[in-house]
N, C-alpha and C positions, 0 to 999 in steps of 0.2 A: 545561601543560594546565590547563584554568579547571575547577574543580568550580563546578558550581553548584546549590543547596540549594534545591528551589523553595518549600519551609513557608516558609524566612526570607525570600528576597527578593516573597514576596506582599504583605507588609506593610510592608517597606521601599519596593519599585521597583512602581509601578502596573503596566511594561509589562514582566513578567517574563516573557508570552507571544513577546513579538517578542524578547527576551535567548535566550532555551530556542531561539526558530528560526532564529534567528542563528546558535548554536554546533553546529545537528544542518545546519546545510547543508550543509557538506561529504560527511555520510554520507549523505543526501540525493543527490548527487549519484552520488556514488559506489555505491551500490546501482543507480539510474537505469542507469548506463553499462554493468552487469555482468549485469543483469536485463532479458530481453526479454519483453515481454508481448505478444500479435499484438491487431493493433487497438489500441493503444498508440505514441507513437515517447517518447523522452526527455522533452520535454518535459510531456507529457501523465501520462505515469508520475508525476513529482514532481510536478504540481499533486495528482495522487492521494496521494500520501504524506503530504504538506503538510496538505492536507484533514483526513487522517485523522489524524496529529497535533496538526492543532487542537482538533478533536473532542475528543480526548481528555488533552490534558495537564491540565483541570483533574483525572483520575482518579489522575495522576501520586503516587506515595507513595515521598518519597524516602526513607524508612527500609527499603523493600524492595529498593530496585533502584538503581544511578544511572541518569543521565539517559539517555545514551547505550546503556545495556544495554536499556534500555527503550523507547527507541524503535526502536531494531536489533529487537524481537522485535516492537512494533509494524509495521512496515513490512513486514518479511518475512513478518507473518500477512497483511495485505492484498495482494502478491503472489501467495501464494498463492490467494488468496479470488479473484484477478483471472485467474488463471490456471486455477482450475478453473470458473468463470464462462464465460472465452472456450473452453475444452472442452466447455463445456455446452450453449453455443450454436451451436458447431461439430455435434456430435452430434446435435441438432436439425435443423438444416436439414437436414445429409447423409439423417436418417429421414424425412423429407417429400419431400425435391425427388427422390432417384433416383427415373430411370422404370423400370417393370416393362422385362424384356427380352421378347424375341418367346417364348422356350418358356415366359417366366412366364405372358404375354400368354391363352395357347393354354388352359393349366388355369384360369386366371381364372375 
C-alpha cells in the first residue's frame, strides 16, 4: 500500500491531484457499487464523488487524517447530502401533486 504525504509531494510532483485520484479510485468505486442514490445510476454517483473530491483536496491536512480516511468520510458526507436532497424532493412533489379526494373535495 502507497502512503502518500500530500504537504511533500506539492512541491515535488506538480500533478499530486491526479496521483491522490489515481489511488482513491478503487474506493471510488467501490462506494459507487454499495451505495444507491435514486436519480443517480453508478456512474453518475462517481462523477459526484470525483467532483467533490476535487473541490476539496486542496483542504486536505495530512497531519490529521490519511488520505484514504479522508476521503471515505468525504464521500460518505456527500451521500448522504445526496440522499436527503432526493428525500427532499421526493417530499415535495408528493405535498403538491396529490389531489384532494372526493370527502376532502366536499369540506373544501
Amino acid at each position: 500500500m502507497r502512503i502518500i504525504k500530500i504537504e511533500w509531494h506539492r512541491t515535488i510532483i506538480p500533478n499530486y491531484t491526479l496521483m491522490v485520484m489515481d489511488h482513491l479510485e478503487h474506493d471510488i468505486k467501490y462506494i459507487c457499487r454499495n451505495h444507491g442514490v435514486k436519480g443517480y445510476d453508478q456512474n453518475d454517483l462517481a462523477q459526484e464523488l470525483r467532483f467533490e473530491l476535487l473541490k476539496r483536496i486542496p483542504n486536505y491536512d495530512c497531519y490529521r487524517a490519511g488520505i484514504r480516511t479522508w476521503a471515505n468520510k468525504i464521500m460518505r458526507n456527500k451521500i448522504k447530502n445526496l440522499v436527503r436532497d432526493s428525500n427532499r424532493a421526493k417530499r415535495k412533489i408528493q405535498y403538491y401533486i396529490n389531489p384532494l379526494s372526493e370527502n376532502d373535495k366536499d369540506t373544501a
